[in-house]
Backbone as CSV, one residue per row, in Angstrom:
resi,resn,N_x,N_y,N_z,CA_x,CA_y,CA_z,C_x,C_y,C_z
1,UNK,0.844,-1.195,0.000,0.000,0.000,0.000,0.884,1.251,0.000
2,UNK,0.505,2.264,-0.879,1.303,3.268,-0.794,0.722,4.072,0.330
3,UNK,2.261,5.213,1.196,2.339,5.201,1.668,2.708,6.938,1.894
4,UNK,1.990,7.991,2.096,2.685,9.676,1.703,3.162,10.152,2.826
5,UNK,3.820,10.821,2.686,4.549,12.069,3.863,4.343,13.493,2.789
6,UNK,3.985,14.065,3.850,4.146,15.458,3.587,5.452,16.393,4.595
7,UNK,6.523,16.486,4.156,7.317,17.516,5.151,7.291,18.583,5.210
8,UNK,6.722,18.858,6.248,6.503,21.106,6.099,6.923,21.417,7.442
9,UNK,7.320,22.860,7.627,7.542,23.452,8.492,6.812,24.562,8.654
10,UNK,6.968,24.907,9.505,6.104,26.351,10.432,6.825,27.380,9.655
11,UNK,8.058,27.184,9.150,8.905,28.426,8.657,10.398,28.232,8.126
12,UNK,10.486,29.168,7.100,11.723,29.175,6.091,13.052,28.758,6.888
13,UNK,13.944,27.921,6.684,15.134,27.869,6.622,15.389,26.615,7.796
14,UNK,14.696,25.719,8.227,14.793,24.898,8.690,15.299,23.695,8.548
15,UNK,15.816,23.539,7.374,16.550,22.392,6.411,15.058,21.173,5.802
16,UNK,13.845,21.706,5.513,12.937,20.852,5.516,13.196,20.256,3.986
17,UNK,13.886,20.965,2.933,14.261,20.105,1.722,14.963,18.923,1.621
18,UNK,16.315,19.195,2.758,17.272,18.785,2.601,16.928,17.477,3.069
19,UNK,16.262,16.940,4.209,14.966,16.154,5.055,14.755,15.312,3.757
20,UNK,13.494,15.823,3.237,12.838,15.341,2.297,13.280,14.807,1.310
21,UNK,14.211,15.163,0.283,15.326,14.366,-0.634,16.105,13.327,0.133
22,UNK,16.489,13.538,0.990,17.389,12.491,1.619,16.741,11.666,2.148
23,UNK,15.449,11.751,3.036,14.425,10.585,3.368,14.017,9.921,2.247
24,UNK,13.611,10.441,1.037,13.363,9.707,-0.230,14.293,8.785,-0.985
25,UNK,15.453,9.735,-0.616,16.518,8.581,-1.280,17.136,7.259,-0.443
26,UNK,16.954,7.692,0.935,16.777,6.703,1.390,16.103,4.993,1.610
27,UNK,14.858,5.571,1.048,13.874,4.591,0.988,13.829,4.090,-0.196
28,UNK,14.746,4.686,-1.334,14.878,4.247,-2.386,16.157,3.072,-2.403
29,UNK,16.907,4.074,-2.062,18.067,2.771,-1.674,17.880,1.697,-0.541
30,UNK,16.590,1.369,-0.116,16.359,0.524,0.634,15.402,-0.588,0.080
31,UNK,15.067,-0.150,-1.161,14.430,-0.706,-2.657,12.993,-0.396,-2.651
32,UNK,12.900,0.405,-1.657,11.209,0.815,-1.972,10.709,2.007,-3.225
33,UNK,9.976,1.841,-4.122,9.894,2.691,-5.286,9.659,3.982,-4.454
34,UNK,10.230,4.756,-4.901,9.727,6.602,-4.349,9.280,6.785,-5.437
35,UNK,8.345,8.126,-4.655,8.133,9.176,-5.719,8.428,10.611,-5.206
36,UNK,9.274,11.772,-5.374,9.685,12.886,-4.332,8.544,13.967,-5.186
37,UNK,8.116,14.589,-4.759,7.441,15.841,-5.477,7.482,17.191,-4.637
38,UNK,7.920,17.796,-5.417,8.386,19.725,-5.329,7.051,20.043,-5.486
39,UNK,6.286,20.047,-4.240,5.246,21.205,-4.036,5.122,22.541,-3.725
40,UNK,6.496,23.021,-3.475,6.865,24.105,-2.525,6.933,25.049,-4.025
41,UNK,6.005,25.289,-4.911,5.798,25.946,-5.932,6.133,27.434,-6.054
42,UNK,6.161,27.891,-4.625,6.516,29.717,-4.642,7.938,29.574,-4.497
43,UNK,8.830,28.338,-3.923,9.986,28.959,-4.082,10.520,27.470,-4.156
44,UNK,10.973,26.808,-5.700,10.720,25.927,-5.709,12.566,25.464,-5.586
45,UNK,12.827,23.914,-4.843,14.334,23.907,-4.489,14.983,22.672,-4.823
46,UNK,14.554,21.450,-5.477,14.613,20.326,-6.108,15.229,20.717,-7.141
47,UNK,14.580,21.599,-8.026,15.635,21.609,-9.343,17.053,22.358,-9.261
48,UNK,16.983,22.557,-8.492,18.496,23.016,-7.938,19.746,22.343,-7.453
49,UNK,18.921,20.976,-6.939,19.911,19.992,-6.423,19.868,18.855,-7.552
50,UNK,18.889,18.285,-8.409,18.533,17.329,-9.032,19.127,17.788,-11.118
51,UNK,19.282,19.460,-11.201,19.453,19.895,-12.402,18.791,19.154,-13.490
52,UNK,17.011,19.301,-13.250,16.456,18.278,-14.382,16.713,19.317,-15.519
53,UNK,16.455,18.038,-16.940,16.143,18.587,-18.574,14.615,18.422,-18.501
54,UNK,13.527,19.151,-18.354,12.039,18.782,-18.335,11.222,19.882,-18.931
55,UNK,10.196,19.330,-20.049,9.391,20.462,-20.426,7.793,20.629,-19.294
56,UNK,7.690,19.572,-18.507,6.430,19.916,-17.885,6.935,19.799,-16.036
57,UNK,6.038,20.088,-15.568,6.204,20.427,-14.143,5.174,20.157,-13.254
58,UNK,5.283,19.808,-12.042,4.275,19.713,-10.982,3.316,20.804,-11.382
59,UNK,3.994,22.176,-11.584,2.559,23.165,-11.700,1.761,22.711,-12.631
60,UNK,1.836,21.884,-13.594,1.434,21.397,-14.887,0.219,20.672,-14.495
61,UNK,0.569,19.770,-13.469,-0.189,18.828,-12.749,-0.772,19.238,-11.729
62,UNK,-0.947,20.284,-11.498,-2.173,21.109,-10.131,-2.898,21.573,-11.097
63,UNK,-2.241,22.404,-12.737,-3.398,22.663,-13.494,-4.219,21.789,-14.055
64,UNK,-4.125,21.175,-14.023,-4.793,19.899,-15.038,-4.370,19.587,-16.225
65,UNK,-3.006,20.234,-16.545,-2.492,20.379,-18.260,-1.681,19.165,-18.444
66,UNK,-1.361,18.216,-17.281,-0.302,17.169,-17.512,-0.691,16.313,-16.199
67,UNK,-1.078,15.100,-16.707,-0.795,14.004,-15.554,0.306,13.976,-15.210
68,UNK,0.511,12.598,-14.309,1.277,12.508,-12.922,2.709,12.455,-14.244
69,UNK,2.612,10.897,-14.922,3.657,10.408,-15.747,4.228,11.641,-16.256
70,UNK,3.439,12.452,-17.009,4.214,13.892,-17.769,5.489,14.454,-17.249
71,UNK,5.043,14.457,-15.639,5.891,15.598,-14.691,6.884,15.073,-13.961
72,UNK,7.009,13.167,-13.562,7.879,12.919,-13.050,9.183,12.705,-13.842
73,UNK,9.920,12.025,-13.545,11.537,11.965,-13.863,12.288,10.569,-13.282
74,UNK,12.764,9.520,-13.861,13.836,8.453,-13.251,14.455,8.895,-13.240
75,UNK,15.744,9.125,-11.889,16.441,8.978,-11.654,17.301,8.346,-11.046
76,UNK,16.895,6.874,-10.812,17.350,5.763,-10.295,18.931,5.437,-10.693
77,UNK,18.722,5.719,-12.186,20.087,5.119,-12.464,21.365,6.152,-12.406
78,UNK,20.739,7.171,-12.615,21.766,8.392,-12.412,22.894,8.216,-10.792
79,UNK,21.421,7.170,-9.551,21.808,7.683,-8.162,22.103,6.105,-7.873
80,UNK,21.683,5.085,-9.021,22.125,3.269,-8.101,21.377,3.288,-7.328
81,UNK,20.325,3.529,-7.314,19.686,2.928,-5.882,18.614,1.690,-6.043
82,UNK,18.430,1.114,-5.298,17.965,-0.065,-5.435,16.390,-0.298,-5.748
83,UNK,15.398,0.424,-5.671,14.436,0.465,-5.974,14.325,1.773,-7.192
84,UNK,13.033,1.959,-7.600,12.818,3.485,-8.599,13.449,4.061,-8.180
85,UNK,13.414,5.832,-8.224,13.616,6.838,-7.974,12.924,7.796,-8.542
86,UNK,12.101,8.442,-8.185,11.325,9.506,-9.593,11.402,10.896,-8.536
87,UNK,11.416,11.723,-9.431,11.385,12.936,-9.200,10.361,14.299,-9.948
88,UNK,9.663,15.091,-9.721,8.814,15.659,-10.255,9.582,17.301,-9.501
89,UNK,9.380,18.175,-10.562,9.698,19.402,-9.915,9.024,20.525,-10.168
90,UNK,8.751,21.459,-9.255,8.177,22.573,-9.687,9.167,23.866,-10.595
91,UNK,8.251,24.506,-11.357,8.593,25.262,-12.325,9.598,26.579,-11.521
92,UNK,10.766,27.171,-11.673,11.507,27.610,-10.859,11.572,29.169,-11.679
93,UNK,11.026,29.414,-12.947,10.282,30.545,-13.420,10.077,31.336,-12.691
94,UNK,10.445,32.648,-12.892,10.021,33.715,-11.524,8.540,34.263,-12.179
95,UNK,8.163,34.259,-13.482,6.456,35.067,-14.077,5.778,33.494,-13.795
96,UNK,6.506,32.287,-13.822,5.689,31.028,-12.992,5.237,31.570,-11.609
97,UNK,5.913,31.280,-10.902,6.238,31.609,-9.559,5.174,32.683,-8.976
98,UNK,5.101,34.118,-10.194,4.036,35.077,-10.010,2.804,34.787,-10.183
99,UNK,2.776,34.287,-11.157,1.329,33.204,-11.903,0.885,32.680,-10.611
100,UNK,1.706,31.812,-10.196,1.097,31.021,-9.225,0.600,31.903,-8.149
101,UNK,1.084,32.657,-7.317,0.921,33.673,-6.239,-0.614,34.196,-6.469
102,UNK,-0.701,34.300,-7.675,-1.808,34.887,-8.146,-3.425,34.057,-8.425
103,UNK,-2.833,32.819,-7.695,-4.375,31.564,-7.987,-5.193,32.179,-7.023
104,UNK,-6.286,31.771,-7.078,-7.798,32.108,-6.064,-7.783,30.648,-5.525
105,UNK,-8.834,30.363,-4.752,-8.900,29.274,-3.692,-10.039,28.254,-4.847
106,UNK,-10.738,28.787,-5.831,-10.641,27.742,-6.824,-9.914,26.865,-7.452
107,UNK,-9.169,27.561,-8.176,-8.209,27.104,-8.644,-6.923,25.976,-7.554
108,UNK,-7.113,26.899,-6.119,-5.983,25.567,-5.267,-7.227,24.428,-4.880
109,UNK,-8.367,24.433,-4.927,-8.977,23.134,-4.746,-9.186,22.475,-5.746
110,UNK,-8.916,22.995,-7.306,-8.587,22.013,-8.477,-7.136,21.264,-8.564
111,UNK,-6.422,22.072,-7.997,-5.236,21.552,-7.986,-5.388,20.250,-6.479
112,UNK,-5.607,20.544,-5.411,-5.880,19.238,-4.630,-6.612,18.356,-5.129
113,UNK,-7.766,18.183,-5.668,-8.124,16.982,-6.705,-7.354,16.426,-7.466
114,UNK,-6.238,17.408,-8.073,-5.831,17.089,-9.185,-3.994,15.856,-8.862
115,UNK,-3.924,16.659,-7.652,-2.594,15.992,-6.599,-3.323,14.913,-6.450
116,UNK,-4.553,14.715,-5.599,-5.189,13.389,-5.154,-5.168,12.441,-5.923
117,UNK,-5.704,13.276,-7.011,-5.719,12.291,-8.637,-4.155,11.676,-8.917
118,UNK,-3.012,11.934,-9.012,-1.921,12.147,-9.208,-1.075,10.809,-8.080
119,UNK,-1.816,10.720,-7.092,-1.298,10.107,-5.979,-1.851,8.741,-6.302
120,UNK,-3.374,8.906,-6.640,-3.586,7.545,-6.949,-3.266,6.719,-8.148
121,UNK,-3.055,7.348,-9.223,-2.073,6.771,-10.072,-0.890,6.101,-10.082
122,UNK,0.262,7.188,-9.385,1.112,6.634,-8.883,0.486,4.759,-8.140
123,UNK,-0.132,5.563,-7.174,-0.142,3.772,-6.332,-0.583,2.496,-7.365
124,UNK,-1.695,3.489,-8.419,-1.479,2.163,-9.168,-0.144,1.474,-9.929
125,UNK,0.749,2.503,-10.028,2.170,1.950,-10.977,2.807,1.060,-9.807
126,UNK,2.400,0.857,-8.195,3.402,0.111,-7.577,4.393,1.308,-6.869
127,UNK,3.825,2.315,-7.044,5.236,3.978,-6.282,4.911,2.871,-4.469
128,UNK,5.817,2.725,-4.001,5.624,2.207,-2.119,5.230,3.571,-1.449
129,UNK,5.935,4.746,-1.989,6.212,6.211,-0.755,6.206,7.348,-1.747
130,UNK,5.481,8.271,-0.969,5.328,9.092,-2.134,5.594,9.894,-0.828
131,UNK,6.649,11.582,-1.252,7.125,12.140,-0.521,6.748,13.905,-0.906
132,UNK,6.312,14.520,-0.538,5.484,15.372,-0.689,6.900,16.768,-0.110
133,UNK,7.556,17.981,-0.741,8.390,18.971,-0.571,7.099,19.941,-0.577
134,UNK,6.880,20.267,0.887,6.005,21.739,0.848,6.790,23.081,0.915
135,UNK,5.906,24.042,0.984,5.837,25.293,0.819,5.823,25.160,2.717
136,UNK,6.818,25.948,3.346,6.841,26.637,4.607,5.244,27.043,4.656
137,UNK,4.673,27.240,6.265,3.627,28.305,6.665,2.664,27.356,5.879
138,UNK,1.664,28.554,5.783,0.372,28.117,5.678,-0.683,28.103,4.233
139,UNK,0.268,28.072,3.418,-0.128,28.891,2.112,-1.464,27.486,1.738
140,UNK,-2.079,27.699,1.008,-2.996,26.735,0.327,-2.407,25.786,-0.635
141,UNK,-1.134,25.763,-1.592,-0.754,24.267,-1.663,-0.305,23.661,-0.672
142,UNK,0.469,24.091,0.699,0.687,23.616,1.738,-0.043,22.473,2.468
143,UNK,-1.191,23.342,2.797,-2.489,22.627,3.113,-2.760,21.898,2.415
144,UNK,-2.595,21.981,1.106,-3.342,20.780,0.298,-2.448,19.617,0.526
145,UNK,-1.143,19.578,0.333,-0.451,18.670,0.553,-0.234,17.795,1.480
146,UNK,-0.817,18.852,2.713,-0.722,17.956,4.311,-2.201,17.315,3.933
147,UNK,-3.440,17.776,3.299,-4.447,17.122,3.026,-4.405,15.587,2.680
148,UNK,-3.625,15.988,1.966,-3.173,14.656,0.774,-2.684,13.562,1.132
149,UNK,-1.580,13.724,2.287,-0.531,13.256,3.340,-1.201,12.353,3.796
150,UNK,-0.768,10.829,4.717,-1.020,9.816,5.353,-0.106,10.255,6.665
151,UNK,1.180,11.186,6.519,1.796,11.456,7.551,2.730,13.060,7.892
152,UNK,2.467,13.422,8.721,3.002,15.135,8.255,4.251,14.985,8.669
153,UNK,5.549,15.214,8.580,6.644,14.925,9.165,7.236,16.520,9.186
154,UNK,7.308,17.389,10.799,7.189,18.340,11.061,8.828,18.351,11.253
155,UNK,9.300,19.551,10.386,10.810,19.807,10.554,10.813,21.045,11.703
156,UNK,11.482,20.939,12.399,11.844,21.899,12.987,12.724,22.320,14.119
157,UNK,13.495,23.621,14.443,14.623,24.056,14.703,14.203,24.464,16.427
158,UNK,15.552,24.676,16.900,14.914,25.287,18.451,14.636,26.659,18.538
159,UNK,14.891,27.609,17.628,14.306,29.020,17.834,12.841,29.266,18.517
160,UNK,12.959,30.250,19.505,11.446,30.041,19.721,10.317,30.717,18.620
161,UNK,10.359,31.080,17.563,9.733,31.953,16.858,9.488,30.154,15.901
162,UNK,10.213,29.737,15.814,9.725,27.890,15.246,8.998,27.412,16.308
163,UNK,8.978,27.317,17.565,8.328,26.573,18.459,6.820,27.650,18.558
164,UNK,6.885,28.846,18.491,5.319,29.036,18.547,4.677,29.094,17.284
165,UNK,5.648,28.879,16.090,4.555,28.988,14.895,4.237,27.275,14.448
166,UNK,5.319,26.891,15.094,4.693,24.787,15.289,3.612,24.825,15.740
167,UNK,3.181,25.128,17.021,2.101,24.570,18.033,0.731,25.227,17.375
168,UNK,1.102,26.406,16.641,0.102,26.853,16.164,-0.593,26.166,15.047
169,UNK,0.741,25.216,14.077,0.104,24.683,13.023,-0.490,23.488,13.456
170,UNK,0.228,22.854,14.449,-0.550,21.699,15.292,-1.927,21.645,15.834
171,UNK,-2.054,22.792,16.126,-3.453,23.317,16.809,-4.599,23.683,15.653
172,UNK,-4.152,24.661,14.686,-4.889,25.075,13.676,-4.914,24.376,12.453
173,UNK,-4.661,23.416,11.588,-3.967,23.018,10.535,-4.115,21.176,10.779
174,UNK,-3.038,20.354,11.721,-2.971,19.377,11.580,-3.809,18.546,12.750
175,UNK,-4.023,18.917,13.716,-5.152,19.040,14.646,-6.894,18.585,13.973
176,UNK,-6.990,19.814,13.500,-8.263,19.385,12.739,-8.330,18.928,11.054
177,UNK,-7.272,18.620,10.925,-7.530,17.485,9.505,-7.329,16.283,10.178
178,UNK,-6.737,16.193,11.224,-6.962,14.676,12.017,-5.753,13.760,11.228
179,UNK,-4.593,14.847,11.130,-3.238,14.234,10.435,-2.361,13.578,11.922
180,UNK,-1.475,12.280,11.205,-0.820,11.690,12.041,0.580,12.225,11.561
181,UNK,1.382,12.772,13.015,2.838,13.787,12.942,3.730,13.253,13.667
182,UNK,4.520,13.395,13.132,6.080,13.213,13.828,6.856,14.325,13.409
183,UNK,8.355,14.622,14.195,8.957,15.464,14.413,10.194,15.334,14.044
184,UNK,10.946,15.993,13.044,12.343,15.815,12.795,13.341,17.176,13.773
185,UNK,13.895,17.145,14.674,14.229,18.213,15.306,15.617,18.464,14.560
186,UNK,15.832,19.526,13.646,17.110,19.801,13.062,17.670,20.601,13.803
187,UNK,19.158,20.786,12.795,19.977,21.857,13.414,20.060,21.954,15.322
188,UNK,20.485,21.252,16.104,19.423,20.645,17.053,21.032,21.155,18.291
189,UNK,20.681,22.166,19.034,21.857,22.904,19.540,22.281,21.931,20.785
190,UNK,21.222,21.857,21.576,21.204,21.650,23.092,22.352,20.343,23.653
191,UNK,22.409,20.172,24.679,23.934,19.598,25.089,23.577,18.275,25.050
192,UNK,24.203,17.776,24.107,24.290,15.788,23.371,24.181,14.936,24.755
193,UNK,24.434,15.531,26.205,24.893,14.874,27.362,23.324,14.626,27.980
194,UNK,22.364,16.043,27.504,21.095,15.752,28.003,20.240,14.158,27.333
195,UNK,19.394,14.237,28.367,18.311,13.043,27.856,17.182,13.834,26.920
196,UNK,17.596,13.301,25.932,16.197,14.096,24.715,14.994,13.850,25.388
197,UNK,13.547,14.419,25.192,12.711,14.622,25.249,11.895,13.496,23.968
198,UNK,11.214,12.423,24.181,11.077,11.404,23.250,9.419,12.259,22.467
199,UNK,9.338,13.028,23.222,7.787,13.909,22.381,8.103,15.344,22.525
200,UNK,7.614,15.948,21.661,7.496,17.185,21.147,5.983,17.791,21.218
201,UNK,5.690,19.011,22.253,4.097,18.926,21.466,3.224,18.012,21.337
202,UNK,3.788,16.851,22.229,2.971,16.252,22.441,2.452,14.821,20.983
203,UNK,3.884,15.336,20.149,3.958,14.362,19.330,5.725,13.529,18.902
204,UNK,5.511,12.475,18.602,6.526,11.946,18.804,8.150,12.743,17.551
205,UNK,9.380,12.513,18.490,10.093,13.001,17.913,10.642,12.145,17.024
206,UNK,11.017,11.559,16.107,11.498,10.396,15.229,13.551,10.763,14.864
207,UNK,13.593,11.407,15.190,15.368,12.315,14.836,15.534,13.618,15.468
208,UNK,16.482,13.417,15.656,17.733,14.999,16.300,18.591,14.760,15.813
209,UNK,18.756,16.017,15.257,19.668,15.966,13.777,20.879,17.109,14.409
210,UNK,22.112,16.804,14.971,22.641,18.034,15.271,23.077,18.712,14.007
211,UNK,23.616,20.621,14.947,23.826,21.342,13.398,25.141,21.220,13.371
212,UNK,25.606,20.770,12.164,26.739,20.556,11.606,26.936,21.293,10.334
213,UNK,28.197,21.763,10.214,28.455,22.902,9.081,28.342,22.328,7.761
214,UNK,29.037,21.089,7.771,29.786,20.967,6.788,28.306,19.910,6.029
215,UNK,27.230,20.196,6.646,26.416,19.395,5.733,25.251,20.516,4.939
216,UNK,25.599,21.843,5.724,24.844,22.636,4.707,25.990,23.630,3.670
217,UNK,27.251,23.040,3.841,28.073,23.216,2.623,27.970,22.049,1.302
218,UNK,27.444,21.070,1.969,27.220,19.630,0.548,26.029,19.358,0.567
219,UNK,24.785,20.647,-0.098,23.449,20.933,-0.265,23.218,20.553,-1.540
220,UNK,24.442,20.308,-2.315,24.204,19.218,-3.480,24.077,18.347,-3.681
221,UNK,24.585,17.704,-2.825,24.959,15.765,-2.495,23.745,15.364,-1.924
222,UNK,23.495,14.426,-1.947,22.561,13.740,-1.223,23.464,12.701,-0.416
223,UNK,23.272,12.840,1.103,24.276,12.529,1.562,23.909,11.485,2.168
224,UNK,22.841,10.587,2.171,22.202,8.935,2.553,23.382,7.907,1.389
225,UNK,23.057,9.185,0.524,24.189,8.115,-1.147,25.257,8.005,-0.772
226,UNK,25.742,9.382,-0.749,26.845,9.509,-1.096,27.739,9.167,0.192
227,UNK,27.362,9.159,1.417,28.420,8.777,2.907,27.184,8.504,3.966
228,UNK,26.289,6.998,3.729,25.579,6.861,4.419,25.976,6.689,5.946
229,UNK,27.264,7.019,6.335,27.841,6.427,8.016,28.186,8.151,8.108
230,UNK,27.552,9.157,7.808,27.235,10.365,8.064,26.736,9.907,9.628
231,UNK,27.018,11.160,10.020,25.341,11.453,11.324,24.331,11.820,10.495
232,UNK,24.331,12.639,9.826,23.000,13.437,9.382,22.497,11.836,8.495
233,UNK,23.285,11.334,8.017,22.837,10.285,7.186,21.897,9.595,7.911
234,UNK,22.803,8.561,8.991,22.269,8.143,10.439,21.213,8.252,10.583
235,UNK,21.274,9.646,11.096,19.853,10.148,11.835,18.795,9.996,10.639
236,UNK,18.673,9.749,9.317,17.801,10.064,8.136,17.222,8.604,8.430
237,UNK,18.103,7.281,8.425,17.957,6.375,8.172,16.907,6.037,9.305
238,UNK,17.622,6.394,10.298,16.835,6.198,11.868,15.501,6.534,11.788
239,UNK,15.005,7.880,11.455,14.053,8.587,11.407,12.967,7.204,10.368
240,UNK,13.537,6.968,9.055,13.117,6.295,8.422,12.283,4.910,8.619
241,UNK,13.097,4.024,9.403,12.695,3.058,10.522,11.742,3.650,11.340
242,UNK,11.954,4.483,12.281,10.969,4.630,13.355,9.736,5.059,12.676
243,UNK,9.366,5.723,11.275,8.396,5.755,10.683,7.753,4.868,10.159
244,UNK,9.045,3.894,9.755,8.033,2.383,9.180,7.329,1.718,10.252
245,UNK,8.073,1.835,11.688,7.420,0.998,12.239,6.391,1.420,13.054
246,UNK,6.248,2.470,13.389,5.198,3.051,14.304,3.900,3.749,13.198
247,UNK,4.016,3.787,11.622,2.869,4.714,10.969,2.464,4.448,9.722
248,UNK,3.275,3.469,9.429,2.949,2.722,8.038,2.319,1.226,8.664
């Protein structure tokens, strides 16, 4: 049965991409088919690390102008990994980008049909995990995506300006869609000697990811591939497990 995550955060700069590609490739190299999709349409960050050749795009597929097949991408063989790999990206166009800014709440509930639609296809090709790159905050593909989601996987940092705009989305947002969450705690300061806190908010933490420099200097790499005996790797893999076994 396929199986979605949606990763979003309360707010910009939390490493929630970096999360999301690397949890995907993970599960790919663990031979489960992925599917990664760049929803984060206002500021889109996949094609930056992935450098696709593509004439159509996720936005393609919220309009209704291109099914699922149109917009994704193999990249299995490019990365060796043991199962698929597909990739779909949003249009990185800045009069895209404006276009989009500019939808009405029609148009984003054609596009959630049109994702829903998109998801179930996939499951019919056999995709195991379909991995959902949101838009920070609260925007309406956001929402749609956590809609869409079987699991919200909440990135987030210790600033307190992240901890009150979390509880808020917990409360307002994932609360009443009656979404099941877990917690990736990045960039993660506090002293390695303490005993972590196994819940967050009252939802479970799945990784503590400490901040380490030298992994937001290799924002190209996918670093599960490329040096899976990383920490950050580690902690991806870990996170990965404790999701299979407690929510799938």
């Amino acid at each position: 049965m396929t199986f979605t995550l949606a990763v979003h955060s309360s707010k910009g700069g939390t490493g929630k991409t970096s999360i999301a590609v690397n949890l995907a490739a993970a599960y790919a190299q663990d031979g489960k088919n992925v599917c990664l999709l760049d929803v984060d349409i206002r500021g889109p960050s996949l094609c930056s690390i992935f450098k696709p050749e593509t004439y159509f795009w996720v936005n393609d597929l919220l309009s209704g102008k291109r099914g699922i097949n149109d917009t994704i991408h193999d990249v299995s063989d490019e990365f060796g990994t043991e199962g698929k790999f597909f990739v779909g990206y949003s249009n990185p166009d800045i009069n895209e980008i404006r276009e989009i800014a500019r939808k009405d709440r029609n148009w984003q509930s054609t596009a959630l049909r049109n994702l829903i639609s998109g998801k179930k296809e996939l499951a019919s090709k056999n995709i195991d995990i379909i991995i959902f790159d949101t838009s920070p905050g609260v925007k309406y593909e956001s929402i749609n995506a956590v809609a869409a989601s079987d699991l919200v996987l909440i990135v987030h940092n210790s600033s307190a300006a992240c901890d009150n705009c979390t509880d808020q989305l917990i409360q307002g947002i994932y609360s009443p869609l009656n979404k099941q969450c877990a917690i990736v705690d990045n960039m993660y300061h506090q002293n390695v000697l303490e005993t972590p806190d196994e819940k967050k908010f009252g939802i479970d933490v799945v990784a503590r990811i400490p901040c380490m420099c030298n992994v937001a200097t290799r924002n190209r790499e996918i670093l599960t591939l490329a040096e899976p005996e990383h920490v950050f790797s580690k902690s991806i893999y870990s996170a990965k497990e404790k999701i299979d076994r407690r929510y799938r």
